[in-house]
TIDREN-267466 format. One record per atom (N, C-alpha, C): residue number from 1; residue in one letter; atom name; x, y, z. Coordinates in Angstrom, 3 decimals. Layout:
TIDREN-267466
[NUM; A; CA; [X; Y; Z]]
...
***
This chain:
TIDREN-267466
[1; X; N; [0.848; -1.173; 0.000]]
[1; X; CA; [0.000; 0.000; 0.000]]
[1; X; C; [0.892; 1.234; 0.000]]
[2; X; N; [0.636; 2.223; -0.830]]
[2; X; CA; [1.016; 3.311; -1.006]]
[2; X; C; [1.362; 4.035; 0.246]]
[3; X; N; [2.335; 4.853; 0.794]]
[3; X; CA; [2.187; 6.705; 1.516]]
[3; X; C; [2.093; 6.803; 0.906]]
[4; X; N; [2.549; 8.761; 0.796]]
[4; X; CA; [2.635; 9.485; 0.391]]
[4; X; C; [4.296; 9.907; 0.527]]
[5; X; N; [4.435; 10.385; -0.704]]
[5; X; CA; [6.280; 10.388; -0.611]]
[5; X; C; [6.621; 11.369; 0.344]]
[6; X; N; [7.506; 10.762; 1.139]]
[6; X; CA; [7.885; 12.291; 2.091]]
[6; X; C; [7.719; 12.387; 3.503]]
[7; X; N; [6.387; 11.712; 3.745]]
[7; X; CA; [5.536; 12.188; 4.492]]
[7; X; C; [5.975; 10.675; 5.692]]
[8; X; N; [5.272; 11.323; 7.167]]
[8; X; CA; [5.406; 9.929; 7.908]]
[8; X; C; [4.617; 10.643; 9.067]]
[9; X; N; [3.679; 9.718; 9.910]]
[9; X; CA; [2.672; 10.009; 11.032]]
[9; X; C; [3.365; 11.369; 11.910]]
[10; X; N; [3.054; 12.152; 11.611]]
[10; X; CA; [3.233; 13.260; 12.780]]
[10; X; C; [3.937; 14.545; 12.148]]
[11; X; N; [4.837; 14.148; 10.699]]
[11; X; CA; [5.757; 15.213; 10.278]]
[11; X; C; [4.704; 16.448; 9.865]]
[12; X; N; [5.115; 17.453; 10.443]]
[12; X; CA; [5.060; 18.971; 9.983]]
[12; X; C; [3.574; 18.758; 10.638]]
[13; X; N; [3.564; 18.338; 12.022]]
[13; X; CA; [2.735; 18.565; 13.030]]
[13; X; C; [3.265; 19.629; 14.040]]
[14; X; N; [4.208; 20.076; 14.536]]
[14; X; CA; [4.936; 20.882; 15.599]]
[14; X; C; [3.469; 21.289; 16.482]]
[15; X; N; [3.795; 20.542; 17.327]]
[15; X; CA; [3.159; 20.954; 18.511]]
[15; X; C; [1.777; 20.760; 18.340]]
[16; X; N; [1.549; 19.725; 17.653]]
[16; X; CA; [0.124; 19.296; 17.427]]
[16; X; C; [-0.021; 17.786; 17.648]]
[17; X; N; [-0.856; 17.464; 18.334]]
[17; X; CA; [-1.063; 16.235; 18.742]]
[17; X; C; [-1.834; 15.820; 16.766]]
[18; X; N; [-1.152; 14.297; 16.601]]
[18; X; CA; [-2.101; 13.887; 15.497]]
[18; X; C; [-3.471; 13.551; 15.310]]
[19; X; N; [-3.945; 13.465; 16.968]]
[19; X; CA; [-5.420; 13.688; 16.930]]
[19; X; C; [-5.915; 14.714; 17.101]]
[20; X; N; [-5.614; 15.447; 15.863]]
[20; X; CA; [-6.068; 16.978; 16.454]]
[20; X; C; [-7.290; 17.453; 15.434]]
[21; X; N; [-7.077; 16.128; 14.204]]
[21; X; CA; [-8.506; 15.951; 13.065]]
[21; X; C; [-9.337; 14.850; 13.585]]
[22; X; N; [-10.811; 15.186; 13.547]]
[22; X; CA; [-11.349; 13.900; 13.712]]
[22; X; C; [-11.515; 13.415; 12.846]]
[23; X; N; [-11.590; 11.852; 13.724]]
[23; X; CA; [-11.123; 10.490; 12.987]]
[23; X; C; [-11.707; 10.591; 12.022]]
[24; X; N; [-12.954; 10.721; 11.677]]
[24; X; CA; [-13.886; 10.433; 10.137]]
[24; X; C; [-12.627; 11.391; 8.881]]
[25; X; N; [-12.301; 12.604; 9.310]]
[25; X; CA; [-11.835; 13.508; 8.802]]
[25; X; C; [-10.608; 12.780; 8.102]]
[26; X; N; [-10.053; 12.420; 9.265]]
[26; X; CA; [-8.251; 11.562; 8.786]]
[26; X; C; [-8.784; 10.253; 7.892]]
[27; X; N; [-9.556; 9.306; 8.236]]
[27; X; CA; [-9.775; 8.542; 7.203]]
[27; X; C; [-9.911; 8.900; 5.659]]
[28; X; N; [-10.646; 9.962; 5.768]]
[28; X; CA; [-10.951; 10.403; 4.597]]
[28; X; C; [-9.361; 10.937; 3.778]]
[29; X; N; [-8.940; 11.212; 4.395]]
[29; X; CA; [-7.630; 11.878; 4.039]]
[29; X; C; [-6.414; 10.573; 3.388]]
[30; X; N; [-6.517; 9.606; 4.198]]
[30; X; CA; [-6.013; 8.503; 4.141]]
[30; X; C; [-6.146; 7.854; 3.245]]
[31; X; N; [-7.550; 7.466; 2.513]]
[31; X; CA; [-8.002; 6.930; 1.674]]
[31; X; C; [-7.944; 7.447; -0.016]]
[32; X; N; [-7.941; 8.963; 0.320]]
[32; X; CA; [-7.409; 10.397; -1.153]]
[32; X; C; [-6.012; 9.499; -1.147]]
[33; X; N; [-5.119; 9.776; -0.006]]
[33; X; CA; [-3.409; 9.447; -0.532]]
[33; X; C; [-3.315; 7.868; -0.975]]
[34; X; N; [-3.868; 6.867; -0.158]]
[34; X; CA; [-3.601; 5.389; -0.300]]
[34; X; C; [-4.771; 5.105; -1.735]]
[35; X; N; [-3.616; 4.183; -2.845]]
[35; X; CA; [-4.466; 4.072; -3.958]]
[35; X; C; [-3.492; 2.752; -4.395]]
[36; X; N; [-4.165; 1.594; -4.549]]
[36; X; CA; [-3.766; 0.347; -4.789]]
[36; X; C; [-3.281; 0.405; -6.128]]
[37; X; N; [-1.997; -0.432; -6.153]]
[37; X; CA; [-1.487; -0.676; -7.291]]
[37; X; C; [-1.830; -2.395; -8.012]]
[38; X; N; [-2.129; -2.591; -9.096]]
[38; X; CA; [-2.088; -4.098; -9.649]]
[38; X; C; [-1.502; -4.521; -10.521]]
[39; X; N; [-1.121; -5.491; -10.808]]
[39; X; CA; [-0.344; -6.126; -12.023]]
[39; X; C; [-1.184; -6.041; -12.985]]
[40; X; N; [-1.372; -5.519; -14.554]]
[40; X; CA; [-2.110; -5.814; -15.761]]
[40; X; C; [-2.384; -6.747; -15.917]]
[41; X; N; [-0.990; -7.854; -15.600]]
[41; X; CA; [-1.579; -9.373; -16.318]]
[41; X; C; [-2.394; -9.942; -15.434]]
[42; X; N; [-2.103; -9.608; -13.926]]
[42; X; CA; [-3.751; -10.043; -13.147]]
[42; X; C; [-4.876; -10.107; -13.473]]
[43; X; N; [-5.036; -8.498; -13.971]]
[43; X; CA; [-6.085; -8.557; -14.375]]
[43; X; C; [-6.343; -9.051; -15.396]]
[44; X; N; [-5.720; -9.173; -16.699]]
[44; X; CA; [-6.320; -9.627; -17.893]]
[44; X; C; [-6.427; -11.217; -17.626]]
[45; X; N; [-5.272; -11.846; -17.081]]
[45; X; CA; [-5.480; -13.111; -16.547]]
[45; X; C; [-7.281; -13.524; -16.025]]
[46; X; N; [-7.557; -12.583; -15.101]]
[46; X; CA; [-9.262; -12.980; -14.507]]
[46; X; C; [-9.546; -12.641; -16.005]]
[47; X; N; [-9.627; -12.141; -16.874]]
[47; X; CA; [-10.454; -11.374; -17.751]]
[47; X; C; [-10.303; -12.667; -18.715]]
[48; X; N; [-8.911; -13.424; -18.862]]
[48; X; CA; [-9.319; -14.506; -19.530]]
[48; X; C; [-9.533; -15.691; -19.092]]
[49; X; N; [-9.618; -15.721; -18.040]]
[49; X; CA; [-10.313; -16.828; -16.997]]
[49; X; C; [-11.846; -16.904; -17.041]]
[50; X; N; [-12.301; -15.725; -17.191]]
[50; X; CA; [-14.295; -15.377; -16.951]]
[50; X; C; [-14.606; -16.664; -17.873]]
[51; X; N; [-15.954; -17.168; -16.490]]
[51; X; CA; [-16.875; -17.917; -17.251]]
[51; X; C; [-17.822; -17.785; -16.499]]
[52; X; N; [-18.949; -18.694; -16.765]]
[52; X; CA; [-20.058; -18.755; -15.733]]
[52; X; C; [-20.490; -19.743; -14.484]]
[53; X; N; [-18.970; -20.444; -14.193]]
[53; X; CA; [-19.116; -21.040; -13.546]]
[53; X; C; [-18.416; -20.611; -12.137]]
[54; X; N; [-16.978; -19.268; -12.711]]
[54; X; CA; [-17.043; -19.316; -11.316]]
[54; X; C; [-16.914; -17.395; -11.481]]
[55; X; N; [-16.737; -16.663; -10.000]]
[55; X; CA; [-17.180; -15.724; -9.634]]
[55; X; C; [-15.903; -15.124; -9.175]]
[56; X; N; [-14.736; -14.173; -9.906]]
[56; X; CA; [-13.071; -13.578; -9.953]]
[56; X; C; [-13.217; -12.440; -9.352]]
[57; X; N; [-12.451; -12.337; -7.817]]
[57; X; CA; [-12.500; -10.907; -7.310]]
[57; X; C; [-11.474; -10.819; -7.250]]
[58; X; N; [-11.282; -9.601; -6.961]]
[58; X; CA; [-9.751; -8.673; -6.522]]
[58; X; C; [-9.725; -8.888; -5.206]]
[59; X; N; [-9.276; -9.234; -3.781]]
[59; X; CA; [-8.791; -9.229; -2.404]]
[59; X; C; [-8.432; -7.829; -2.378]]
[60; X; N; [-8.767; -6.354; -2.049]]
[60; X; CA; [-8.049; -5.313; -2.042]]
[60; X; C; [-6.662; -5.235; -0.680]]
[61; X; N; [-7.383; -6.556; 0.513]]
[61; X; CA; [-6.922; -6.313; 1.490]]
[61; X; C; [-5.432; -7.228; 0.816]]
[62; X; N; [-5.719; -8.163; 0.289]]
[62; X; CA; [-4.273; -9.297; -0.093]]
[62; X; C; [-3.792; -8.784; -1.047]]
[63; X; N; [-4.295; -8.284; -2.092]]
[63; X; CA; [-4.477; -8.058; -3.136]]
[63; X; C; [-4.316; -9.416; -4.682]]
[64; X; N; [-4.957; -10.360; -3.729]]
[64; X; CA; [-4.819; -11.424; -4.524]]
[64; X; C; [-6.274; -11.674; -5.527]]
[65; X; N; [-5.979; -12.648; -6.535]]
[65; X; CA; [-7.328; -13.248; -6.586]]
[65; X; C; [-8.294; -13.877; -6.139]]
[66; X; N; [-9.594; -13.816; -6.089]]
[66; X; CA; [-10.285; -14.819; -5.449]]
[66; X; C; [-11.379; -15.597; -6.020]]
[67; X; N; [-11.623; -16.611; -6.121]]
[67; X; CA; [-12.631; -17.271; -6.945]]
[67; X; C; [-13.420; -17.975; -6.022]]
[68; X; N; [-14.843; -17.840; -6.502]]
[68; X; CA; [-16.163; -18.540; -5.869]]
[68; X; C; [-16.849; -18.475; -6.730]]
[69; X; N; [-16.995; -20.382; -6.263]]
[69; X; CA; [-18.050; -21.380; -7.419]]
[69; X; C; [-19.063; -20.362; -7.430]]
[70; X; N; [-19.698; -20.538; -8.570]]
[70; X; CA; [-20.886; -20.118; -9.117]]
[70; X; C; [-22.200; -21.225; -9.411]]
[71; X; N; [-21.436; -22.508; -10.060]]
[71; X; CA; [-22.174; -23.407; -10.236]]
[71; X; C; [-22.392; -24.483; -9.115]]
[72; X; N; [-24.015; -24.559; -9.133]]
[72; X; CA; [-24.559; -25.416; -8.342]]
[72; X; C; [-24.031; -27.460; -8.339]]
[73; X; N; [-23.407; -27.277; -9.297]]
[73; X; CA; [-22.998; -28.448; -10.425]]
[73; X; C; [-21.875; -28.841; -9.333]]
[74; X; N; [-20.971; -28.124; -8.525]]
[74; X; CA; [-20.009; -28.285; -8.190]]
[74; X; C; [-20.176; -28.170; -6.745]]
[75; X; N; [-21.157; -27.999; -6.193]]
[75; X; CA; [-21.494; -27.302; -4.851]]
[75; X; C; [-20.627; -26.445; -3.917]]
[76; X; N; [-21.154; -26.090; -2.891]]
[76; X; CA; [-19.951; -24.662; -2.021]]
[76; X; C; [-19.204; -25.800; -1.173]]
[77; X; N; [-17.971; -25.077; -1.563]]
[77; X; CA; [-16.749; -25.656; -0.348]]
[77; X; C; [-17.318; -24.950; 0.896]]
[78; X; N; [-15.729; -25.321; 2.097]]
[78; X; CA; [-16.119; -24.660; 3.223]]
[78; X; C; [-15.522; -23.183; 2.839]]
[79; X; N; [-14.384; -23.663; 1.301]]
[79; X; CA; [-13.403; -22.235; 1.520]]
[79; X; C; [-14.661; -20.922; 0.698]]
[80; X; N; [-15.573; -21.566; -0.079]]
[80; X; CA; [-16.529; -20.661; -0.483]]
[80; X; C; [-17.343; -20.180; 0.376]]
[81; X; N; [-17.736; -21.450; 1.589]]
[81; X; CA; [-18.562; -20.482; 2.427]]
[81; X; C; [-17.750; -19.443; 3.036]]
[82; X; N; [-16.283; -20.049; 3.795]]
[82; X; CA; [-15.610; -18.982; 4.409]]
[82; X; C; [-15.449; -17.318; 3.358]]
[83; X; N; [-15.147; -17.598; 2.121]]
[83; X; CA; [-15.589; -16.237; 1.054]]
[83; X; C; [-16.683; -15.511; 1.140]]
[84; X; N; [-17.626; -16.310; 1.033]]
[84; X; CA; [-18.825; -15.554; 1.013]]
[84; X; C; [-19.314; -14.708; 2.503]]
[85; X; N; [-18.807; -15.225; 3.383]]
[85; X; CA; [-18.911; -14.997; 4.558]]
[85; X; C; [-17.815; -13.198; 5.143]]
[86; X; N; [-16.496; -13.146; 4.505]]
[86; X; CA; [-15.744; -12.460; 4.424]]
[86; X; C; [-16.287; -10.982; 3.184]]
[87; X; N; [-17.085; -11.186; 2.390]]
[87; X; CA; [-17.457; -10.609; 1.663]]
[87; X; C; [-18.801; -10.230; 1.789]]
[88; X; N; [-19.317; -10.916; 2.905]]
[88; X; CA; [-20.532; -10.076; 3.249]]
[88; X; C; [-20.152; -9.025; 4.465]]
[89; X; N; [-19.000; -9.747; 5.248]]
[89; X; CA; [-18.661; -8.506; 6.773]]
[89; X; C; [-17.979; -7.531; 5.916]]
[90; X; N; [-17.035; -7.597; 4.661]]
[90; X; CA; [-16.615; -6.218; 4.227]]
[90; X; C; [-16.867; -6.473; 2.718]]
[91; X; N; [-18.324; -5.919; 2.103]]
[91; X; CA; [-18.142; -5.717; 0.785]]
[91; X; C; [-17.323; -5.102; 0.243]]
[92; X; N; [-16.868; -3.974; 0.567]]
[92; X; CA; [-15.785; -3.101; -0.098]]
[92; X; C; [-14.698; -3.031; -0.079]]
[93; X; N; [-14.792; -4.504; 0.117]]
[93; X; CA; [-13.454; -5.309; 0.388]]
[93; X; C; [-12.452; -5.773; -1.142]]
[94; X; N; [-13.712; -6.293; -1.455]]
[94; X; CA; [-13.895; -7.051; -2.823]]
[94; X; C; [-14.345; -6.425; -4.541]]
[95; X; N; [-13.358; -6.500; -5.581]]
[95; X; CA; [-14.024; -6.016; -6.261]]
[95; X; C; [-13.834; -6.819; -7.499]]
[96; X; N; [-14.932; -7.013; -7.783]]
[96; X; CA; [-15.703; -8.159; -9.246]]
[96; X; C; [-15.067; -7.858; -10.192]]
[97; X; N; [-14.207; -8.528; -10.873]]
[97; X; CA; [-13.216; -8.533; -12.315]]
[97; X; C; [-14.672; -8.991; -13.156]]
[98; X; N; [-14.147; -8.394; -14.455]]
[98; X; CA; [-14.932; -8.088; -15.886]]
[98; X; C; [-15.543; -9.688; -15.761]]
[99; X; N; [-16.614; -9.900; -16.111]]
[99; X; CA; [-17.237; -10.910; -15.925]]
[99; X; C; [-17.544; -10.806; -17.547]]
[100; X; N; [-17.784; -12.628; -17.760]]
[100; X; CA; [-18.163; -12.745; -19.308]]
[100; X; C; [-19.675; -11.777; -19.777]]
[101; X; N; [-20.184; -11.398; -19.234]]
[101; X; CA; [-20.819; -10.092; -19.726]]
[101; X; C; [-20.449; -9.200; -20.010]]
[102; X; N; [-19.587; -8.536; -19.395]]
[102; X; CA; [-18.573; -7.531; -19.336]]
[102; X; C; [-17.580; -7.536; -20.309]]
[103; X; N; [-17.200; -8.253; -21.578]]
[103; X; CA; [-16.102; -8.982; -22.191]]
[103; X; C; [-16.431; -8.572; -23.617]]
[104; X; N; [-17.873; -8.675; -23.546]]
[104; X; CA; [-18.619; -8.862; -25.099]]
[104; X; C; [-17.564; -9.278; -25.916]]
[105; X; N; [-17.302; -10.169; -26.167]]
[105; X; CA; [-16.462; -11.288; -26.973]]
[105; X; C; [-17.247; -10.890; -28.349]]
[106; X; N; [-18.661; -11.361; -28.725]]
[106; X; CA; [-18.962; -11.322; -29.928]]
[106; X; C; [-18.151; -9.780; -30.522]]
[107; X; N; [-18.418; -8.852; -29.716]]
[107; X; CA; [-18.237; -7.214; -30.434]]
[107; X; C; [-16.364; -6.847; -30.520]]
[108; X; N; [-15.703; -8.201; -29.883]]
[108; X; CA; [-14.530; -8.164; -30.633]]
[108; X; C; [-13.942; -8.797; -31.751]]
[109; X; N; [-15.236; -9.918; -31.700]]
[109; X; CA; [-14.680; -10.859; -33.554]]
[109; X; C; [-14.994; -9.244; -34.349]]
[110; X; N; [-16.295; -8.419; -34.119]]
[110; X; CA; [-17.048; -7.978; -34.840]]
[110; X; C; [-15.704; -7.196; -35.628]]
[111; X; N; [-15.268; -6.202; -34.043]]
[111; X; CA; [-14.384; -5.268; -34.816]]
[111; X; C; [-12.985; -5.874; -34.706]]
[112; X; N; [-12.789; -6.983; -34.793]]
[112; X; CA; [-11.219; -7.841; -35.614]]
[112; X; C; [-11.535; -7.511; -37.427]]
[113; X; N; [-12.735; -8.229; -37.253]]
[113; X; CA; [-13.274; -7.981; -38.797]]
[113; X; C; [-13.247; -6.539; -39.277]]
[114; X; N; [-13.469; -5.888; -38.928]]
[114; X; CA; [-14.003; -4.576; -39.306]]
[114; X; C; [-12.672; -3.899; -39.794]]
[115; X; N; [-11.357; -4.096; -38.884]]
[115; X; CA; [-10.236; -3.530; -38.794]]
[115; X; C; [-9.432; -4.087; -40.259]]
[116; X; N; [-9.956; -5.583; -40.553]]
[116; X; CA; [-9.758; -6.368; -41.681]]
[116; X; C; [-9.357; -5.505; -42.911]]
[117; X; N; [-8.843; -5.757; -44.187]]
[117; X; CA; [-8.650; -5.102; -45.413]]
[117; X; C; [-9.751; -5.640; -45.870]]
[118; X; N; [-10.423; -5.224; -47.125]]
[118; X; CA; [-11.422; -5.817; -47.712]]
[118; X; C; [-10.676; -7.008; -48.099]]
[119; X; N; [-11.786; -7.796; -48.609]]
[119; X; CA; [-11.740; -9.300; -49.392]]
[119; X; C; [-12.341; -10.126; -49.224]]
[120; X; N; [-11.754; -11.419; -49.544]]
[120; X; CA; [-12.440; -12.756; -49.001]]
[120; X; C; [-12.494; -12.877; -47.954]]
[121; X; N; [-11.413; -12.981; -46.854]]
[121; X; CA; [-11.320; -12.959; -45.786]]
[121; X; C; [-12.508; -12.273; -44.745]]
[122; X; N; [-12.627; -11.224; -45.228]]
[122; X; CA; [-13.132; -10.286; -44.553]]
[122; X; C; [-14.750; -10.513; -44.510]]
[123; X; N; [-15.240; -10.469; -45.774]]
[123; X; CA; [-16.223; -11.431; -46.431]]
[123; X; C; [-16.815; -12.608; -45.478]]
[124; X; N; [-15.889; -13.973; -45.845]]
[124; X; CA; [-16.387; -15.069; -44.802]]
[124; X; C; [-16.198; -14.784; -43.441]]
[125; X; N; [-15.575; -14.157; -42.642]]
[125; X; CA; [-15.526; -14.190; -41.266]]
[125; X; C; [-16.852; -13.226; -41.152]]
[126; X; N; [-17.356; -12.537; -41.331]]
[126; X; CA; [-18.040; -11.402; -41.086]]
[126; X; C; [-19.511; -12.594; -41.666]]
[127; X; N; [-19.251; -13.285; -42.867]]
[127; X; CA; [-20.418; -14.537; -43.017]]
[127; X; C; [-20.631; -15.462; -41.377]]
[128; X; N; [-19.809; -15.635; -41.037]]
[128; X; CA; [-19.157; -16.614; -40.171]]
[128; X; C; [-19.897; -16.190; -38.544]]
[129; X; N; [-20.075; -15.322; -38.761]]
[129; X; CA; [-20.467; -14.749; -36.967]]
[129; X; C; [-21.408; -14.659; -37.187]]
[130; X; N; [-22.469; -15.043; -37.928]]
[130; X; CA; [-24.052; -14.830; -37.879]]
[130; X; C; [-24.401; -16.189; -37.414]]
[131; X; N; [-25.476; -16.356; -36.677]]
[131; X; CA; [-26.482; -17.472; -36.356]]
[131; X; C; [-25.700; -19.052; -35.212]]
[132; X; N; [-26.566; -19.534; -35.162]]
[132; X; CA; [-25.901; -20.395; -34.035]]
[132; X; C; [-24.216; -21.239; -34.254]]
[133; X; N; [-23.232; -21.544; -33.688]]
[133; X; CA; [-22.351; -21.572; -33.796]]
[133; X; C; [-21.409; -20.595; -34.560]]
[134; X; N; [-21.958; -19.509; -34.168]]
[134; X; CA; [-21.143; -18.086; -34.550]]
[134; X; C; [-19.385; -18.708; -34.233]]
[135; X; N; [-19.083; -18.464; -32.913]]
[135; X; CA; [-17.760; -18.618; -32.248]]
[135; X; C; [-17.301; -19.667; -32.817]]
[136; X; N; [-17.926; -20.713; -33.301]]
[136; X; CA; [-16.975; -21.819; -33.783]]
[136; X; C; [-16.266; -21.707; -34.933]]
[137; X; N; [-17.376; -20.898; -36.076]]
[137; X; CA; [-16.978; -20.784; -37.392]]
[137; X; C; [-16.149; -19.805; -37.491]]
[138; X; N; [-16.252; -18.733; -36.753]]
[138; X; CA; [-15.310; -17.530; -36.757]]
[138; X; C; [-14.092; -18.445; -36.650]]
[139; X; N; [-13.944; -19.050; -35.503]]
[139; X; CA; [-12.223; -19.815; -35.225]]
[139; X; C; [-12.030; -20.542; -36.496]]
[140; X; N; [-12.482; -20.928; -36.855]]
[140; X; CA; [-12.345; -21.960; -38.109]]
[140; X; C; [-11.782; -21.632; -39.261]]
[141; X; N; [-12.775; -20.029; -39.750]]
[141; X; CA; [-12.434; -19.361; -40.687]]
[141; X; C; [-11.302; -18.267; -40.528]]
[142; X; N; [-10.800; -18.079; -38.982]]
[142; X; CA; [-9.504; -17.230; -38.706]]
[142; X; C; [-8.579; -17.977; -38.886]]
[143; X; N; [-8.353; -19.626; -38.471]]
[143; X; CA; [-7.478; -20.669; -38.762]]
[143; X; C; [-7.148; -20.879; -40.536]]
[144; X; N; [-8.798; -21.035; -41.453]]
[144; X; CA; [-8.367; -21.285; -42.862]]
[144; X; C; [-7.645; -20.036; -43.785]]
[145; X; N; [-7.845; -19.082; -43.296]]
[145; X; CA; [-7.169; -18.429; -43.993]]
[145; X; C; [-6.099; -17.328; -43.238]]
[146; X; N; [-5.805; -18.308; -41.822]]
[146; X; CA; [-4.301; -17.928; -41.424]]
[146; X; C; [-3.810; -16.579; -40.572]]
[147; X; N; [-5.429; -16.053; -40.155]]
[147; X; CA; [-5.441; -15.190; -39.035]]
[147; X; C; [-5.150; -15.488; -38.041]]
[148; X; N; [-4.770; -16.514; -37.640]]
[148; X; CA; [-4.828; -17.143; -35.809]]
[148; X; C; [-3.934; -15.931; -35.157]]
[149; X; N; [-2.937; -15.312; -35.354]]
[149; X; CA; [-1.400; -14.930; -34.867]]
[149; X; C; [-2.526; -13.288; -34.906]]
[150; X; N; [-3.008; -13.166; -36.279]]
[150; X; CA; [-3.690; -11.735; -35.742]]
[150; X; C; [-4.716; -11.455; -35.014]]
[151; X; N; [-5.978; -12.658; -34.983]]
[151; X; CA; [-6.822; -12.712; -33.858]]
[151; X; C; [-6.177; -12.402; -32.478]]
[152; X; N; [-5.386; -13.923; -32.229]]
[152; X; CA; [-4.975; -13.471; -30.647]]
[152; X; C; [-4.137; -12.551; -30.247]]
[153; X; N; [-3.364; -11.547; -31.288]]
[153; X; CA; [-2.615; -10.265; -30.567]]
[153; X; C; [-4.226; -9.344; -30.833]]
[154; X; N; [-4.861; -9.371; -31.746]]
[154; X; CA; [-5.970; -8.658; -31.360]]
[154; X; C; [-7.010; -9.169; -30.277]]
[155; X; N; [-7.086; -10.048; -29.521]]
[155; X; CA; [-7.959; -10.332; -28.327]]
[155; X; C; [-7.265; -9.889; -27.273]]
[156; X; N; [-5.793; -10.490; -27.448]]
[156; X; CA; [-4.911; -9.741; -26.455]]
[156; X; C; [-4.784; -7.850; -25.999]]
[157; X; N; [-5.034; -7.441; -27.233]]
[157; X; CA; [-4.867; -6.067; -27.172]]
[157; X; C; [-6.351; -5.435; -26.370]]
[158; X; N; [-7.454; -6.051; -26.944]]
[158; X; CA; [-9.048; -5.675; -26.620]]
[158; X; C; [-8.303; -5.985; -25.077]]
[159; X; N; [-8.328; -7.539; -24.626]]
[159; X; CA; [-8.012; -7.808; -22.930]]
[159; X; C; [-7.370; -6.706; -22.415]]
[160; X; N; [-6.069; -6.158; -22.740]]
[160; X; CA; [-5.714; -5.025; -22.026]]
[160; X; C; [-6.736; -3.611; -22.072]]
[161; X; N; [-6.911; -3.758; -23.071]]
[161; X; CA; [-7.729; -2.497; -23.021]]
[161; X; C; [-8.453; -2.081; -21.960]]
[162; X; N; [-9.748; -3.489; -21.880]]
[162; X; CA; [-10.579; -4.270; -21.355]]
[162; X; C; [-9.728; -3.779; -19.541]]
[163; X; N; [-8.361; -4.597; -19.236]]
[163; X; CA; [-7.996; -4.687; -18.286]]
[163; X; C; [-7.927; -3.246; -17.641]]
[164; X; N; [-7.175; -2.471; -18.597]]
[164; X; CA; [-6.854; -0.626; -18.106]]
[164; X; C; [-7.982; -0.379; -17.451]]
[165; X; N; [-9.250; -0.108; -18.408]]
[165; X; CA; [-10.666; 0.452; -18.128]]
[165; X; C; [-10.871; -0.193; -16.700]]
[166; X; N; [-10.877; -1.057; -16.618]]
[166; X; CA; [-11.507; -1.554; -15.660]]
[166; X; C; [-10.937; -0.977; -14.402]]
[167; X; N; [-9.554; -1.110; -14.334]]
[167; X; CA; [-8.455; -0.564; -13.694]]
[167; X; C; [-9.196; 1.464; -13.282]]
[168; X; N; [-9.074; 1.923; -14.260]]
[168; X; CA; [-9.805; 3.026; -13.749]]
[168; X; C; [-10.730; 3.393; -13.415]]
[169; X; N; [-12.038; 2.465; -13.906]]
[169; X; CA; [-13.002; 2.426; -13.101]]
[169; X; C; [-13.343; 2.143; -11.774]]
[170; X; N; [-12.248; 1.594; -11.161]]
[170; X; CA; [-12.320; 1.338; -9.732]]
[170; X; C; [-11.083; 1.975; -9.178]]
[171; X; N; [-10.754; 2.807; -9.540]]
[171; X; CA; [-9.558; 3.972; -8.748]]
[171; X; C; [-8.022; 3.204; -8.774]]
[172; X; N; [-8.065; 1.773; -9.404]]
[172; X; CA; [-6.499; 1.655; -9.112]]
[172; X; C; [-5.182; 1.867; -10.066]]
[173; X; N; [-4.316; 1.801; -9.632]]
[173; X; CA; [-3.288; 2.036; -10.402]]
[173; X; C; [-2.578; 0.806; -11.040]]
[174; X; N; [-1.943; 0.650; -12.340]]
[174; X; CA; [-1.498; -0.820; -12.553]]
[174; X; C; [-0.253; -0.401; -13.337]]
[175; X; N; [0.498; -1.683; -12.799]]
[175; X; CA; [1.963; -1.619; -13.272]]
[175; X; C; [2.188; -3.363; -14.394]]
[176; X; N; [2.741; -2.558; -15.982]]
[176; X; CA; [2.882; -3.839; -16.584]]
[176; X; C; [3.278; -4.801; -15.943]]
***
């Protein structure tokens, strides 16, 4: 966890007791300077982990990951109840990585394609994402005509993107 550079409990107090703000006051103060730092690939890691089976938080206090089953299929450990239990005494403890809702996967084949040169290529993949087994044929048709290497630096690139945003949407700071 962050200080503040410079600074240490009491300096450029002279003759002031440090309880001389009330407490609500200093928290508040505490919380402006202290601002969590994370690894990118953490996050994009949960981001390519999301499914619907299990449930990827941030630990702000560990700053680790945390996962809890989602599916009934698998039932709750004790370590899920002990989670769920920890996350109800401090919600704001915990904060929910991009969940496969959050990801919209389809709206990155969309604009892989889009970014495409015209042609064939461009053509069948953009054929390829309509109607049931969208995701399969897209892979299929990025494999036959030898996109694989540009898909995944382009999923990779969306994930960071994906990862930053998220990153600022919840106040933290991240280091590659």
């Amino acid at each position: 966890r962050n200080q503040a550079a410079g600074c240490s409990a009491g300096e450029g107090t002279e003759g002031r007791s440090e309880r001389s703000l009330p407490m609500r006051q200093r928290k508040e103060i505490q919380e402006v300077l202290w601002k969590m730092t994370i690894r990118l690939k953490q996050v994009i890691e949960a981001i390519e982990e999301a499914n619907e089976v299990f449930t990827l938080m941030l630990d702000t206090k560990t700053g680790e990951t945390v996962c809890l089953t989602d599916s009934p299929m698998f039932g709750m450990t004790e370590e899920d109840k002990a989670l769920i239990r920890e996350i109800e005494d401090a919600p704001d403890r915990f904060l929910l990585f991009p969940t496969g809702y959050d990801i919209h996967q389809y709206r990155i084949m969309e604009d892989f394609i889009d970014q495409l040169p015209s042609g064939r290529a461009r053509d069948e993949l953009a054929g390829a994402i309509h109607g049931k087994g969208a995701f399969r044929r897209f892979k299929q048709s990025v494999r036959y005509h030898g996109l694989e290497q540009d898909w995944y630096d382009y999923l990779d690139g969306a994930y960071r993107e994906l990862a930053i945003r998220w990153c600022a949407e919840n106040g933290l700071d991240y280091v590659e």
